[in-house]
SERO-4910 file (N, C-alpha, C, O; in steps of 0.05 Angstrom, whole numbers):
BEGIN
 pado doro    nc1    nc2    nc3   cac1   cac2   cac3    cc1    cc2    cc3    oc1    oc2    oc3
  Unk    A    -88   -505    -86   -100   -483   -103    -87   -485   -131    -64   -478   -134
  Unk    A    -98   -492   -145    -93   -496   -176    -82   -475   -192    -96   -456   -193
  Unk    A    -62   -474   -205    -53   -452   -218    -41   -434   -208    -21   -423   -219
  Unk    A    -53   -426   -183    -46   -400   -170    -19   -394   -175    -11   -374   -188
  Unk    A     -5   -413   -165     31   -397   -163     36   -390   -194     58   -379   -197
  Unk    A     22   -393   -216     25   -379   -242     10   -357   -242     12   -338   -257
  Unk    A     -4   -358   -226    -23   -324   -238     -1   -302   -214     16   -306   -198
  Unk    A    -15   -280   -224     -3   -246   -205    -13   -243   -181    -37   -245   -174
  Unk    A      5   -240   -168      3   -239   -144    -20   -214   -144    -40   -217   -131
  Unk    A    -17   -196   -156    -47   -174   -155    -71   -178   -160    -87   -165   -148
  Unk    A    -82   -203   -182   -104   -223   -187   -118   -239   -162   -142   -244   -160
  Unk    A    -94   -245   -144   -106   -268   -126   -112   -251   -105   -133   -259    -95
  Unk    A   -101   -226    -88   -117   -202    -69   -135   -193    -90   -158   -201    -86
  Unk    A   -133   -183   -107   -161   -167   -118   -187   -188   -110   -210   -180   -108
  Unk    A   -179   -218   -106   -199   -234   -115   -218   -240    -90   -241   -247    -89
  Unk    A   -190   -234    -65   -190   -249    -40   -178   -227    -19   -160   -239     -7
  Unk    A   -181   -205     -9   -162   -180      3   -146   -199     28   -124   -194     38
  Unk    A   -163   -223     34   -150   -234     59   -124   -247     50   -104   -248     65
  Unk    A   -125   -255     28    -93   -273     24    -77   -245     28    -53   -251     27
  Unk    A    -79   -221     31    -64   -204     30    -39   -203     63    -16   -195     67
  Unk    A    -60   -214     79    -44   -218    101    -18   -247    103      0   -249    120
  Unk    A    -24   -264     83     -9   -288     80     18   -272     63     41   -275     71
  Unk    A     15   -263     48     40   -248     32     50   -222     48     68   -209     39
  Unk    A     36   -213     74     46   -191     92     63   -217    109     85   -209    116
  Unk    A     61   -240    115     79   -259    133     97   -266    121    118   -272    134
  Unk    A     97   -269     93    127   -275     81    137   -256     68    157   -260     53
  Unk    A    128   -236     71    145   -216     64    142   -216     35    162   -219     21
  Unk    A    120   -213     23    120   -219     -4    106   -194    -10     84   -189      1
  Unk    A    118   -175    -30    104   -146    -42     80   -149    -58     82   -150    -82
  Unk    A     59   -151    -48     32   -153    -67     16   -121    -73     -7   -121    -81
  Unk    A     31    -97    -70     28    -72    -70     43    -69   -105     38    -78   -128
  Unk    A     66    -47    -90     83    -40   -118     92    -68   -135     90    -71   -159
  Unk    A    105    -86   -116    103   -116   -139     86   -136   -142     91   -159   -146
  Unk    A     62   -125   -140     44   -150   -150     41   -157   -184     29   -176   -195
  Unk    A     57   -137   -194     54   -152   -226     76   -168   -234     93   -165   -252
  Unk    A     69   -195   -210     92   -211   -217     77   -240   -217     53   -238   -213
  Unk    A     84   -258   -220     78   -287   -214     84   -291   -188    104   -280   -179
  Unk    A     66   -307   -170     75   -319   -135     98   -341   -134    112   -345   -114
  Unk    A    101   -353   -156    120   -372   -164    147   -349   -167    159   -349   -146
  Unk    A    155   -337   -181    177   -316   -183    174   -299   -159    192   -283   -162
  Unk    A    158   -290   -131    161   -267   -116    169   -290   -102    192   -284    -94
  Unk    A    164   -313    -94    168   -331    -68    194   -336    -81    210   -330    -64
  Unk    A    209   -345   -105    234   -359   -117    252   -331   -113    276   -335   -117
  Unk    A    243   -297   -105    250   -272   -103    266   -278    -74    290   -283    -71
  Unk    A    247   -277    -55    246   -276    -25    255   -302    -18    262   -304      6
  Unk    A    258   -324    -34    279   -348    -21    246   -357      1    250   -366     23
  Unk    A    227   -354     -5    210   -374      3    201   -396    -13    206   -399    -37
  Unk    A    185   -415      5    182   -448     -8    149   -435    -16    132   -426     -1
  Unk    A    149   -439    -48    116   -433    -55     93   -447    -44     72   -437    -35
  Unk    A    102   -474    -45     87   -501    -23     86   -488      5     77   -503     23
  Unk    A     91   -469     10     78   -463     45     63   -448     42     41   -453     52
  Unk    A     64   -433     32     52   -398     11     28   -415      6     10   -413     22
  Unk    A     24   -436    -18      5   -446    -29    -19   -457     -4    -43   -456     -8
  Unk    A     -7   -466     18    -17   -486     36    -35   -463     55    -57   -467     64
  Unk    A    -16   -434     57    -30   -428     74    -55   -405     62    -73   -396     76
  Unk    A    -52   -400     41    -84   -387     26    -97   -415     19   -117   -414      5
  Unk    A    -89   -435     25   -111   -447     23   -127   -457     43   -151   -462     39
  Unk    A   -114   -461     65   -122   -448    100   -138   -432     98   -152   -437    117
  Unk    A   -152   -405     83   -165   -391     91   -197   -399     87   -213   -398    105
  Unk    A   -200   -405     69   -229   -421     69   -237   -435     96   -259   -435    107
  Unk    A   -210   -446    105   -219   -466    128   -224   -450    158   -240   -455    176
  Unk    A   -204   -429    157   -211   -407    183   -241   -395    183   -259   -398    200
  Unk    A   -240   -380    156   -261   -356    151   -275   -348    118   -262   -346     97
  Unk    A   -299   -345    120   -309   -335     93   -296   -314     81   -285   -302     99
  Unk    A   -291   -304     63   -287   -279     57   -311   -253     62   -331   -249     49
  Unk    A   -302   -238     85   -313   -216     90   -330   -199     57   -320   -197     34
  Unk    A   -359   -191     68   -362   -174     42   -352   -149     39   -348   -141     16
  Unk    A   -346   -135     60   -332   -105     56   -305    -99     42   -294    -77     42
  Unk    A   -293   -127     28   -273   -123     18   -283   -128    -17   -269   -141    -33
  Unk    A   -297   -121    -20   -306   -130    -51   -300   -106    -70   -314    -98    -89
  Unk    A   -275    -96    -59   -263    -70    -75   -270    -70   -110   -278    -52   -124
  Unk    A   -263    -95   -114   -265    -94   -146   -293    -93   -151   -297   -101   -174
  Unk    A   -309    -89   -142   -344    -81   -149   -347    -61   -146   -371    -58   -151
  Unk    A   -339    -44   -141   -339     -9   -126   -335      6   -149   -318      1   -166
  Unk    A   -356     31   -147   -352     53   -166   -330     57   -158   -319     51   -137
  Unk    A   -316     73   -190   -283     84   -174   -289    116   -162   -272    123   -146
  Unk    A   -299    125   -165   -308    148   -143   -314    139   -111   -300    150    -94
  Unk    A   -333    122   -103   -326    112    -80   -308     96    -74   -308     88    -51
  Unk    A   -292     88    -89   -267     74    -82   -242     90    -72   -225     80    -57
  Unk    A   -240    123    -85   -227    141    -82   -241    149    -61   -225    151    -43
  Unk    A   -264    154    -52   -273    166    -27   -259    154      5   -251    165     26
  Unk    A   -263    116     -5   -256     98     13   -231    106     23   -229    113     46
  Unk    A   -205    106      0   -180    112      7   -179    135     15   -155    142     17
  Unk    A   -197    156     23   -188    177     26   -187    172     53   -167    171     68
  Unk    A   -218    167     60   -227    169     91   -223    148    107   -233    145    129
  Unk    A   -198    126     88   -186    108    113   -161    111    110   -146    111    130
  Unk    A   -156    114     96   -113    110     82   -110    131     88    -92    138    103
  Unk    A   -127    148     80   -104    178     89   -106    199    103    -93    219    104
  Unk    A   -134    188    121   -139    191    151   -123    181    165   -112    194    183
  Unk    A   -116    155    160    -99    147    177    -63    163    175    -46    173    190
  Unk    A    -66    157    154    -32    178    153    -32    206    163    -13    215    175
  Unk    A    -58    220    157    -54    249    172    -57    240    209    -51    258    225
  Unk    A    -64    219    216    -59    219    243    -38    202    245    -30    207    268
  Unk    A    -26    187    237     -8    161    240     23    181    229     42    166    234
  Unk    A     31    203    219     53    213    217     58    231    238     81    230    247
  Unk    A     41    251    251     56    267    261     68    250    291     91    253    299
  Unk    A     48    231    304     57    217    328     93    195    311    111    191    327
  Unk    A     95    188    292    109    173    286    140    193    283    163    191    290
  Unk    A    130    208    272    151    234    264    162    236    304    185    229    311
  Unk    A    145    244    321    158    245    341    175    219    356    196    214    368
  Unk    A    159    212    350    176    174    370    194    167    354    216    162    365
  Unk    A    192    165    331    217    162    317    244    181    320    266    173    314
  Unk    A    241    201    327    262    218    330    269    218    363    292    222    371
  Unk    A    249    214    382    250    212    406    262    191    410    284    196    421
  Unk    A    257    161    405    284    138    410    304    140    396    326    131    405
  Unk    A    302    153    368    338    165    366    353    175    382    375    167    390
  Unk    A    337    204    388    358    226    404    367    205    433    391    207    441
  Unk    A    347    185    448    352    174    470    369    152    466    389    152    481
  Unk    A    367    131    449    377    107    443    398    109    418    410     89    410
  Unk    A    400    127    411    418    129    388    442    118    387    449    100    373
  Unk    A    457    133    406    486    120    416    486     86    421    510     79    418
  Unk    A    472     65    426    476     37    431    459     29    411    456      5    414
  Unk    A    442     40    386    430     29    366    433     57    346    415     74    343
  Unk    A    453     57    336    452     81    302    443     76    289    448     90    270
  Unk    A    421     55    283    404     47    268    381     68    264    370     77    244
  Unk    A    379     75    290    347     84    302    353    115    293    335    131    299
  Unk    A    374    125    279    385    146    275    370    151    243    359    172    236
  Unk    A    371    130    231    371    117    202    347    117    195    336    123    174
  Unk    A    336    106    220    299    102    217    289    127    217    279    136    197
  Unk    A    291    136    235    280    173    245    290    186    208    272    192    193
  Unk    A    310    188    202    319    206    176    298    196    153    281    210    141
  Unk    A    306    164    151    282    159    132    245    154    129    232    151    109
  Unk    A    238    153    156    216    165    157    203    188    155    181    193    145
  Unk    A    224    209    169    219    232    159    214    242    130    197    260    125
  Unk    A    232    229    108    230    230     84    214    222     72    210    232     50
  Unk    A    198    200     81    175    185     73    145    205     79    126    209     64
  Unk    A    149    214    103    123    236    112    130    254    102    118    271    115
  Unk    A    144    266     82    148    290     74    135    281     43    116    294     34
  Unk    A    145    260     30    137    257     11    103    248      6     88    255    -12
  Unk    A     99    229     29     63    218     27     46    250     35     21    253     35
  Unk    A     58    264     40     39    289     47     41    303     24     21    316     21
  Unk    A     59    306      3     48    321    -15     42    301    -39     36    310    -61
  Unk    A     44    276    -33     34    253    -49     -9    259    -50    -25    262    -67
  Unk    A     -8    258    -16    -35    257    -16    -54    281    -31    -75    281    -43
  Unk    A    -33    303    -23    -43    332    -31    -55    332    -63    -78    339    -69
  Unk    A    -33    320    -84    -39    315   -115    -59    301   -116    -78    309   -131
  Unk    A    -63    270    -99    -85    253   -114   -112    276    -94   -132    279   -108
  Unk    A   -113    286    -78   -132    293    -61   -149    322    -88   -173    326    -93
  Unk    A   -131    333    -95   -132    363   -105   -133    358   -145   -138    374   -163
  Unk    A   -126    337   -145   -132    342   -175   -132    304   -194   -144    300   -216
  Unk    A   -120    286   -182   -122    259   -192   -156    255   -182   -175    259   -197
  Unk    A   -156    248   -162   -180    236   -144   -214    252   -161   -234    240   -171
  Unk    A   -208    285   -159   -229    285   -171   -236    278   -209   -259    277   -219
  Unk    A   -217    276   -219   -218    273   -241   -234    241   -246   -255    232   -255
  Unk    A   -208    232   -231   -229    194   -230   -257    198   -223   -273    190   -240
  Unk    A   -268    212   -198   -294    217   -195   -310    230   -215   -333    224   -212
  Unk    A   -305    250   -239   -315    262   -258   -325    237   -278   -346    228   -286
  Unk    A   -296    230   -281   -298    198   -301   -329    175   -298   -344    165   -315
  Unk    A   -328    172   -265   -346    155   -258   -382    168   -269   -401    160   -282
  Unk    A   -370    197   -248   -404    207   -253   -412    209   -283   -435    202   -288
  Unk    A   -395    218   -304   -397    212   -335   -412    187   -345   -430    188   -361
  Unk    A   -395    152   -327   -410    148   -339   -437    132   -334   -452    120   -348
  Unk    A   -434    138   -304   -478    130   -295   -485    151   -308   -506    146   -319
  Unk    A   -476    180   -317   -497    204   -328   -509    199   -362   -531    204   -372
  Unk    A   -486    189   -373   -484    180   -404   -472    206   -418   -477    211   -442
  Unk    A   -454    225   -398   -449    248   -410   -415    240   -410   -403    224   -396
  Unk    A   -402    260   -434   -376    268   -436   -353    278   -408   -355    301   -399
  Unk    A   -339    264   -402   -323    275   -376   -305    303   -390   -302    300   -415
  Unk    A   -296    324   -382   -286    341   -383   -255    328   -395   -246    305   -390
  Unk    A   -245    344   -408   -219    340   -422   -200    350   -394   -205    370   -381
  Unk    A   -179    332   -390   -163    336   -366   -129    347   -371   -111    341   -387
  Unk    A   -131    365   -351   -109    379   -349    -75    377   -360    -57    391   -370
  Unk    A    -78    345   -351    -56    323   -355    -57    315   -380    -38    299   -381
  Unk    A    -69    316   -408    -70    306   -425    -83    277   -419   -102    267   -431
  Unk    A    -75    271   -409    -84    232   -403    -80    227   -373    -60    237   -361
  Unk    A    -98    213   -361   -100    200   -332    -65    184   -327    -52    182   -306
  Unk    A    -60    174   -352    -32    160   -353     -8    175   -336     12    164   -327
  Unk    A    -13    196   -336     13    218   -329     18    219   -307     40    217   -297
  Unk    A    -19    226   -287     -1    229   -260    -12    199   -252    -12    191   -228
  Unk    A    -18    188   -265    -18    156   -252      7    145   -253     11    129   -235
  Unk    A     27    150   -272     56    138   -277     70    158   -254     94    152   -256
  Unk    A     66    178   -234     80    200   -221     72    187   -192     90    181   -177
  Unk    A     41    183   -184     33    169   -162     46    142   -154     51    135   -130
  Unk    A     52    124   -183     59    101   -181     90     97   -174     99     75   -167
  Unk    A    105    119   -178    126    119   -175    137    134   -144    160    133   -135
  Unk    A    116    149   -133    115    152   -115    117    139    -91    131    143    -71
  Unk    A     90    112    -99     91     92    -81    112     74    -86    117     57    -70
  Unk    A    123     77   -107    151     60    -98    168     62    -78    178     48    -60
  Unk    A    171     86    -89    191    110    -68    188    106    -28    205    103    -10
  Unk    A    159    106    -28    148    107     -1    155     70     10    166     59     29
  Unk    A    140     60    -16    150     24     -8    179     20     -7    182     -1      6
  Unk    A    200     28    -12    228     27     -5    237     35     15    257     25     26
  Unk    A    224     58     24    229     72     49    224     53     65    243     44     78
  Unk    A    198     42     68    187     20     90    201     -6    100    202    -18    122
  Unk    A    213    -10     69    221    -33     75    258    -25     82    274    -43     88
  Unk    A    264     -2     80    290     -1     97    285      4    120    296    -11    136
  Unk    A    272     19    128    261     11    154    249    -26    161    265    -37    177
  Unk    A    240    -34    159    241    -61    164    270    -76    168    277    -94    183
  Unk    A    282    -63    149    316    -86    152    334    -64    167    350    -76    181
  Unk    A    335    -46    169    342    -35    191    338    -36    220    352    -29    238
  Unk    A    321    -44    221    299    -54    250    306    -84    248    299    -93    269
  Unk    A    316   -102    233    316   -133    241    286   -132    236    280   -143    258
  Unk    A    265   -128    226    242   -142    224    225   -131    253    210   -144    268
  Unk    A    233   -103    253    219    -89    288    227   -115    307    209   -129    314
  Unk    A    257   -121    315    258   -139    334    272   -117    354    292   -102    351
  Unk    A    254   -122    379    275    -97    406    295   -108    413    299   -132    409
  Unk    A    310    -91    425    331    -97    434    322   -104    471    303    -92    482
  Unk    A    340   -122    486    342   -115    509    332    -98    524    313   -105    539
  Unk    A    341    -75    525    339    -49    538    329    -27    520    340     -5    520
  Unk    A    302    -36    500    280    -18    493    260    -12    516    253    -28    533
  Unk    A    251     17    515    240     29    533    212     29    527    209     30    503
  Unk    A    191     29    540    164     27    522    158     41    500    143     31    484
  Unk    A    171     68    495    164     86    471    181     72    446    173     73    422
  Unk    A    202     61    455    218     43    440    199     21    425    202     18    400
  Unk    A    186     11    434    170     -9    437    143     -7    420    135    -22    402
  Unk    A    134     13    429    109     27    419    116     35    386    106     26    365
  Unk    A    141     58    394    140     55    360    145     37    343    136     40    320
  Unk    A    161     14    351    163      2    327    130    -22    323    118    -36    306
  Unk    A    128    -15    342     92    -34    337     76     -3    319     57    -10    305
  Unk    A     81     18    319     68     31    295     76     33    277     60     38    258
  Unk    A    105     32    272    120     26    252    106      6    233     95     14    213
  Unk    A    105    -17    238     97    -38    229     74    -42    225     70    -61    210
  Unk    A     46    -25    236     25    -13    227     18     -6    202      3    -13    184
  Unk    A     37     15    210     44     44    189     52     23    165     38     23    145
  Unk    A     79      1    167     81     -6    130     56    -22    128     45    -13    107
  Unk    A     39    -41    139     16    -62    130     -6    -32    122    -17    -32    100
  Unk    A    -10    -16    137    -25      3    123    -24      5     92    -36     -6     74
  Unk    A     -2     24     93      9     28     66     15      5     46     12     10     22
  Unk    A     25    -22     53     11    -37     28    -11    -38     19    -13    -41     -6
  Unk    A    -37    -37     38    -61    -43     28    -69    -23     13    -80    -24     -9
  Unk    A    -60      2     31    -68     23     22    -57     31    -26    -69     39    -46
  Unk    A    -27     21    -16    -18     28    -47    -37      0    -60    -49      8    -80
  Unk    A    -40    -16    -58    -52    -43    -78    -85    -36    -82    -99    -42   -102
  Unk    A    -92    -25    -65   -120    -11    -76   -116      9   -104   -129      4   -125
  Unk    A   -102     25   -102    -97     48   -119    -86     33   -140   -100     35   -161
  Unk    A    -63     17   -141    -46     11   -162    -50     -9   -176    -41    -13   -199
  Unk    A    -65    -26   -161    -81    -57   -174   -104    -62   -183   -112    -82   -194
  Unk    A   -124    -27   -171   -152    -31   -171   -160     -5   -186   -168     -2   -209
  Unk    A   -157      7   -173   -169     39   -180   -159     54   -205   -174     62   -222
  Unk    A   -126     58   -206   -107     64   -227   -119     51   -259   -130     62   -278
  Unk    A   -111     22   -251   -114      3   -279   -150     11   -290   -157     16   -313
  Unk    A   -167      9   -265   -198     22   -279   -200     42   -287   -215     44   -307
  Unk    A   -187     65   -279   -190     85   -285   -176    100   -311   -182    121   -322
  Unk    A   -156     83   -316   -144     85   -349   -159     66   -370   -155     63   -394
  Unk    A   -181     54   -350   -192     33   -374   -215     53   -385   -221     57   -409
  Unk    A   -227     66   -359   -253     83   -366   -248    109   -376   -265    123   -387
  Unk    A   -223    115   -373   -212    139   -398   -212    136   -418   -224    153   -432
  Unk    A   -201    119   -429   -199    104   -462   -227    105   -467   -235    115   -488
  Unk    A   -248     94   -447   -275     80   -465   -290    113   -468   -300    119   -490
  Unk    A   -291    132   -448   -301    155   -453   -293    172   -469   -308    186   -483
  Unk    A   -267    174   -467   -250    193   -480   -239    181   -510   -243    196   -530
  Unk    A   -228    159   -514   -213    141   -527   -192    152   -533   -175    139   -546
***
């Protein structure tokens, strides 16, 4: 693949959502750090770019690119609809079961893994924060982008916004998902990479297979918003509003 390891790692999922699963195997941030080069995230993570390179280029040979991922063609109003009614559907059902199992193999397994002590605290912190994360873009970001859009199939003026500029709580959201992407990923190195122990019990088991759900969610979920939707929607502010 030509060039690639010079361009952003956010360029090449916007282009392709499936290479997104090749950088979920090496552990490579194509969410909050995709505004980086693949050459500098793989030289980050101590991976060889030459495997990285070899294996998005494997994907042609597996599979077409699905059309339901053609995010960057999407009004940003149905793009905000999309994330609502999959990303954060899924989190309003995917936290409260996680909130319990996570604290349930603490209180049980705690004593021969204090890790699991660590996990339970910082997930909790994470569901405390994505719930009133969701609440802001749900209650006042989300519809504004949707005003923006209907403006401009209508050829009419979008309403002057509360925030002074889309920039504000886009820089508040974005920092949010940082926040939530750090959490995840201490949980990942706290967990060894969700590896069980021995004497994990199926709930043991179970959660950390939602665990690991739960972060591949939430990358996709933040690289829609922060690579796609965000960056359009400060472009179509300027052009309406200027």
């Amino acid at each position: 693949m030509e060039n690639v390891s010079t361009r952003m790692i956010k360029e090449i999922v916007n282009e392709d959502f499936r290479t997104a699963a090749v950088f979920e195997k090496y552990s490579i941030d194509f969410c909050c750090g995709g505004k980086k080069p693949l050459e500098a995230a793989c030289r980050e993570q101590g991976v060889d770019v030459a495997e990285v390179l070899a294996d998005l280029s494997d994907l042609d040979r597996v599979a077409p690119a699905r059309d339901g991922a053609r995010y960057m063609e999407w009004e940003l109003d149905l793009l905000a609809q999309y994330i609502v009614q999959n990303h954060h559907q899924y989190l309003r059902r995917a936290i409260p079961t996680l909130l319990a199992h996570t604290q349930k193999i603490a209180s049980v397994h705690g004593k021969n893994h204090p890790e699991l002590l660590s996990i339970a605290e910082q997930f909790e912190a994470i569901a405390n924060e994505l719930n009133a994360h969701m609440m802001k873009e749900e209650r006042m970001l989300f519809p504004y982008i949707s005003a923006l859009a209907a403006a401009r199939r209508d050829g009419t003026t979008p309403p002057r916004p509360p925030f002074q500029t889309i920039r504000n709580p886009i820089a508040m959201m974005e920092s949010e998902h940082q926040s939530a992407g750090d959490g995840t990923a201490f949980i990942r190195n706290a967990s060894k990479g969700f590896a069980l122990p021995a004497d994990a019990c199926t709930t043991y088991r179970v959660t950390y297979q939602e665990l690991e759900e739960f972060e591949r969610d939430l990358h996709q979920h933040v690289h829609l918003e922060n690579n796609i939707l965000f960056p359009k929607a400060i472009e179509l502010e300027a052009a309406l509003l200027g």
